[in-house]
C-alpha positions in Angstrom: -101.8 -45.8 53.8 -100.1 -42.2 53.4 -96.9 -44.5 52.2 -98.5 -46.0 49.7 -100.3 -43.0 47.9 -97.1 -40.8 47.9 -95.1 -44.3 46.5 -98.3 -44.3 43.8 -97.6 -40.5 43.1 -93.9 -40.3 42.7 -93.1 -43.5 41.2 -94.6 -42.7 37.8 -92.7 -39.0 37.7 -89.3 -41.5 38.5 -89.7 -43.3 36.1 -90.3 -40.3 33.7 -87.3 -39.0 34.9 -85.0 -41.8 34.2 -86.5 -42.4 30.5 -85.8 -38.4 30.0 -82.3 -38.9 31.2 -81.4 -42.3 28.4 -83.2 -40.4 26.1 -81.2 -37.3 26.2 -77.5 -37.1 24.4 -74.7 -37.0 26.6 -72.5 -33.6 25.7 -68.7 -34.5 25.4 -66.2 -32.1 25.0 -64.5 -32.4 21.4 -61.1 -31.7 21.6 -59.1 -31.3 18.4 -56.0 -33.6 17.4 -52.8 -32.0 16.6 -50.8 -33.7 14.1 -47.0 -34.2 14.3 -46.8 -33.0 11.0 -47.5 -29.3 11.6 -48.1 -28.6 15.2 -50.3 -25.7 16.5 -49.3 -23.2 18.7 -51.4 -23.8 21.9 -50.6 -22.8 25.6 -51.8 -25.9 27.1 -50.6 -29.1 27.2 -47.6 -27.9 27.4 -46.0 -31.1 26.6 -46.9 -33.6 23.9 -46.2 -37.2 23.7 -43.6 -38.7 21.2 -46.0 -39.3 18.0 -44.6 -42.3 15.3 -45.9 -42.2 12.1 -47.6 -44.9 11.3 -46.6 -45.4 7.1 -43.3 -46.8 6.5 -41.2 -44.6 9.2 -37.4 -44.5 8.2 -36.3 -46.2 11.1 -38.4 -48.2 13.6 -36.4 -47.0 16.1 -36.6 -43.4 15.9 -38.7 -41.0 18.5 -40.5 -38.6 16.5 -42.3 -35.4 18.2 -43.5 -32.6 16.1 -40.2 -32.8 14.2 -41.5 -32.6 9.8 -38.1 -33.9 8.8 -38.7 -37.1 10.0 -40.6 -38.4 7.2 -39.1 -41.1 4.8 -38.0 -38.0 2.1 -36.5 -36.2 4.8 -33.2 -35.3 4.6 -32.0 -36.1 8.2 -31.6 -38.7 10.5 -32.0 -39.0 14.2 -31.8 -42.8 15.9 -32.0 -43.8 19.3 -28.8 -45.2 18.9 -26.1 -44.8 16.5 -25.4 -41.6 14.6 -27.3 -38.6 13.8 -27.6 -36.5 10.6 -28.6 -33.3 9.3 -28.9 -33.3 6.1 -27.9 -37.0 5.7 -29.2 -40.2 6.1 -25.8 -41.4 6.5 -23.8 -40.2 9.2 -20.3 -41.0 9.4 -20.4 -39.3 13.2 -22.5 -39.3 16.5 -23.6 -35.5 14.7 -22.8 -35.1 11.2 -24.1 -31.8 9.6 -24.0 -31.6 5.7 -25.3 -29.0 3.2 -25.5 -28.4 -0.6 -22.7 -26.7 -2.1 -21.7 -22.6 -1.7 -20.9 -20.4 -3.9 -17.6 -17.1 -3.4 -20.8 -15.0 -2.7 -22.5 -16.6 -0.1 -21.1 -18.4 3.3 -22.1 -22.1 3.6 -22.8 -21.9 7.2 -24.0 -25.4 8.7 -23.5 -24.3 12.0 -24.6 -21.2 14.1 -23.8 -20.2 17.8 -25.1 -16.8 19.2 -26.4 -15.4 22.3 -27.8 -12.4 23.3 -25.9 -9.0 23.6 -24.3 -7.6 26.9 -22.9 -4.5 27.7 -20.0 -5.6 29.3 -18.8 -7.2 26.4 -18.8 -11.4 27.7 -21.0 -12.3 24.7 -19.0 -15.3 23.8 -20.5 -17.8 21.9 -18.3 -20.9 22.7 -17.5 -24.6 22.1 -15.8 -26.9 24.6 -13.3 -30.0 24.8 -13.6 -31.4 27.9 -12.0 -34.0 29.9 -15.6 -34.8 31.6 -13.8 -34.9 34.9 -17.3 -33.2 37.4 -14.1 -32.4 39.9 -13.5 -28.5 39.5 -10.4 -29.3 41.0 -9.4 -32.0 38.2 -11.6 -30.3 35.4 -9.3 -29.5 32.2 -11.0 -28.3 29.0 -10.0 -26.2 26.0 -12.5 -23.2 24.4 -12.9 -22.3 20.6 -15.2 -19.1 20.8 -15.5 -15.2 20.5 -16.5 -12.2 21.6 -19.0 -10.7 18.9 -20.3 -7.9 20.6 -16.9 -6.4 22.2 -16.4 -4.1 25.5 -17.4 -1.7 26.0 -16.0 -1.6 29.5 -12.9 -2.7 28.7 -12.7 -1.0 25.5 -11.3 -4.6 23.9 -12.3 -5.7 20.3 -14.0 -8.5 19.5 -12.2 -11.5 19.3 -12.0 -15.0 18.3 -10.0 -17.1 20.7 -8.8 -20.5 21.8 -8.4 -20.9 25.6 -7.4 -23.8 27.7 -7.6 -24.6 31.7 -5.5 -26.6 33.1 -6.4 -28.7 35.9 -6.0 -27.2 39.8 -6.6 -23.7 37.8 -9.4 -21.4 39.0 -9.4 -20.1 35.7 -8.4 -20.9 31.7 -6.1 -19.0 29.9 -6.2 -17.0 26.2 -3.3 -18.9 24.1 -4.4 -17.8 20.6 -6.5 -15.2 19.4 -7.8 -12.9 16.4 -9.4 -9.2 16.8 -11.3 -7.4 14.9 -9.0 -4.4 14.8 -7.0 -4.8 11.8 -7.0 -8.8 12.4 -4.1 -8.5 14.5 -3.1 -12.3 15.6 -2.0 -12.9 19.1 0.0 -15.4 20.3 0.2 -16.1 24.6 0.0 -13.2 26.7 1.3 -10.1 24.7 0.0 -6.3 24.1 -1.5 -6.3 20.3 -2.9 -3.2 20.4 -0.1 -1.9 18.6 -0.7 0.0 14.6 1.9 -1.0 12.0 2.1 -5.1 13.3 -0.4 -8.0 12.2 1.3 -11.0 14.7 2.3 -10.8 18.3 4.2 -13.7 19.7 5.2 -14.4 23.7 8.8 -15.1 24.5 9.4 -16.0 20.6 9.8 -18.0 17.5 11.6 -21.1 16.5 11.0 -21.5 12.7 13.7 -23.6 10.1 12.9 -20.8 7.6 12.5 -17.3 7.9 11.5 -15.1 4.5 11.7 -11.5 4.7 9.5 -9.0 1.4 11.2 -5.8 1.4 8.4 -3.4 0.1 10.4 -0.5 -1.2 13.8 -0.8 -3.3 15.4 2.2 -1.6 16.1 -0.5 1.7 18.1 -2.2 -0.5 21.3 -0.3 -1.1 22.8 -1.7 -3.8 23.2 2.1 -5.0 26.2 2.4 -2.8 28.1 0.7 -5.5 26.8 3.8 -8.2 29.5 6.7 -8.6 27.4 9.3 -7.1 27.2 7.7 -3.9 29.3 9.4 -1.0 30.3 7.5 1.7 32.4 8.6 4.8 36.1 8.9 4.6 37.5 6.6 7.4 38.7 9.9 9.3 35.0 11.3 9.1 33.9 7.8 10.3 36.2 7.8 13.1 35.2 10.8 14.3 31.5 10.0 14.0 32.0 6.3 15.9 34.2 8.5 18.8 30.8 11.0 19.1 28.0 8.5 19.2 29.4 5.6 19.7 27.8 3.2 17.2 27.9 3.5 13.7 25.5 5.7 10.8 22.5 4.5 10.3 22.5 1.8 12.7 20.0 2.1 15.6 21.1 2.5 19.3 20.9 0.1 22.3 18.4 2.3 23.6 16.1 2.6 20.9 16.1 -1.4 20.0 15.0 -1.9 23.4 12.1 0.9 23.3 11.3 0.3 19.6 12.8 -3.5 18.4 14.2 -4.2 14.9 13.0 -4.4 11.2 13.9 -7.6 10.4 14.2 -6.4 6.4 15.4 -2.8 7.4 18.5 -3.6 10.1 19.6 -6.7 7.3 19.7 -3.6 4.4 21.8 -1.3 6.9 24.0 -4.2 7.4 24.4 -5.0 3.8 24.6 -0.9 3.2 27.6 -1.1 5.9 28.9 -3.9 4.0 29.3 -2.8 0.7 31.3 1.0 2.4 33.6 -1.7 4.2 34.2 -3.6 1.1 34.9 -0.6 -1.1 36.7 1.2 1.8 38.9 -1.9 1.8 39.4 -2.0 -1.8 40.7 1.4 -2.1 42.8 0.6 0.9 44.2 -2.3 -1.2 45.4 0.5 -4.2 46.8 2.9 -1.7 49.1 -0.2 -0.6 49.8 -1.0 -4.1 50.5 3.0 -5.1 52.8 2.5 -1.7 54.8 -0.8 -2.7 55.0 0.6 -6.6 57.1 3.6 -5.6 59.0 1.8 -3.1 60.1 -0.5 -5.8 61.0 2.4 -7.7 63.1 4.0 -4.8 64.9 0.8 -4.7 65.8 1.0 -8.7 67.2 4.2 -8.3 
């Protein structure tokens, strides 16, 4: 009997209950929907699905995730397969970068490489060819890049270089380069850091043609040829040759090897030397006519 009434008491207050509950709205948690278009900053997710759009895409085959340039008046291109563009629909490479015309005052950059600073100067944005080989042992590669903060460890400028390791090397080497101090060009493994030069070259140059700008007239010395020009009688020269053994104006063994030559200079002090020998030998050539003049005469008498 005691069953029965508590069954009679708390069956109505049940069913009370459960009408309540149906009655009542569930609360759902309204989260709000992030376009592709112009994506919020938000910590979490921290990943978002690949979003199409869903009127007339460029390309059904193209991923698209928070990227506005993928719209049909967008200027770029980027496929699942085949080539990708920036700033063309039509690229005529895996990455083709185009951009609207420059002008003397500005740069047209299309391409930017930086990293941050370092003291110790190994700030080198850089671009590599590579073989592909995953073997250090058999890796080869060449390096287009520079140094754009400098050294200042070393104390070396920046520079743009090209580089190359071969493979079985631990490490590449520096074949070209350009520094920032005066733009001296370097070519192999040769001390630049040297005022009054522009190009250093290792072991040398072959070239078919060679042109020379002499700066100042006065290297030239065509004014040996003007009357006031003195020149050395052949006993002054003699003496001078027996003293320093070489001749004036032309540079010692010892200091070509310390100092090298002026290509322009040394070819004026030979033509300088030319022009005394071809006027010493002139007058040479009237003494031995004055000579065979008298001796004719001697014979007459």
């Amino acid at each position: 009997m005691n069953r029965k009434r508590i069954l009679l008491v708390v069956a109505p207050l049940l069913s009370v209950f459960i009408v309540n509950a149906q009655l009542t709205p569930q609360i759902t948690q309204k989260y709000k929907v992030w376009t592709a278009k112009k994506p919020a900053v938000i910590s979490k997710p921290k990943w978002s699905p690949a979003i199409v759009p869903t009127t007339h895409p460029v390309n059904a085959q193209v991923v698209y995730q928070y990227i506005d340039t993928t719209f049909p008046n967008s200027e770029n291109q980027f496929p699942i397969n085949g080539n990708a563009g920036i700033g063309t629909k039509a690229p005529q490479a895996p990455l083709e970068i185009k951009k609207g015309v420059g002008n003397v005052s500005h740069k047209n950059i299309l391409l930017q490489l930086s990293n941050i600073w370092a003291e110790s100067g190994q700030n080198e944005p850089t671009l590599m060819f590579s073989n592909g080989d995953l073997d250090a042992k058999n890796t080869s590669y060449w390096t287009v890049g520079a140094r754009v903060s400098g050294d200042n460890k070393l104390k070396t400028p920046q520079t743009f270089k090209v580089c190359f390791k071969a493979p079985g090397e631990d490490q590449d080497k520096e074949y070209f380069s350009i520094n920032s101090y005066q733009g001296k060009v370097k070519i192999g493994n040769i001390n630049e850091l040297v005022d009054g030069y522009k190009l250093f070259v290792e072991e040398g140059i072959l070239s078919e043609k060679v042109k020379v700008a002499v700066k100042n007239s006065e290297d030239w010395y065509d004014n040996v040829f003007n009357n006031s020009y003195k020149r050395m009688s052949l006993a002054e020269l003699d003496n001078f040759i027996k003293q320093n053994r070489h001749l004036p104006d032309v540079p010692t063994t010892a200091t070509v090897m310390k100092e090298g030559i002026d290509l322009g200079k040394m070819n004026g002090i030979l033509l300088k030397k030319l022009e005394e020998l071809t006027l010493d030998v002139i007058d040479l050539k009237k003494e031995l006519d004055a000579t065979k003049k008298q001796l004719e005469d001697l014979k007459k008498k």
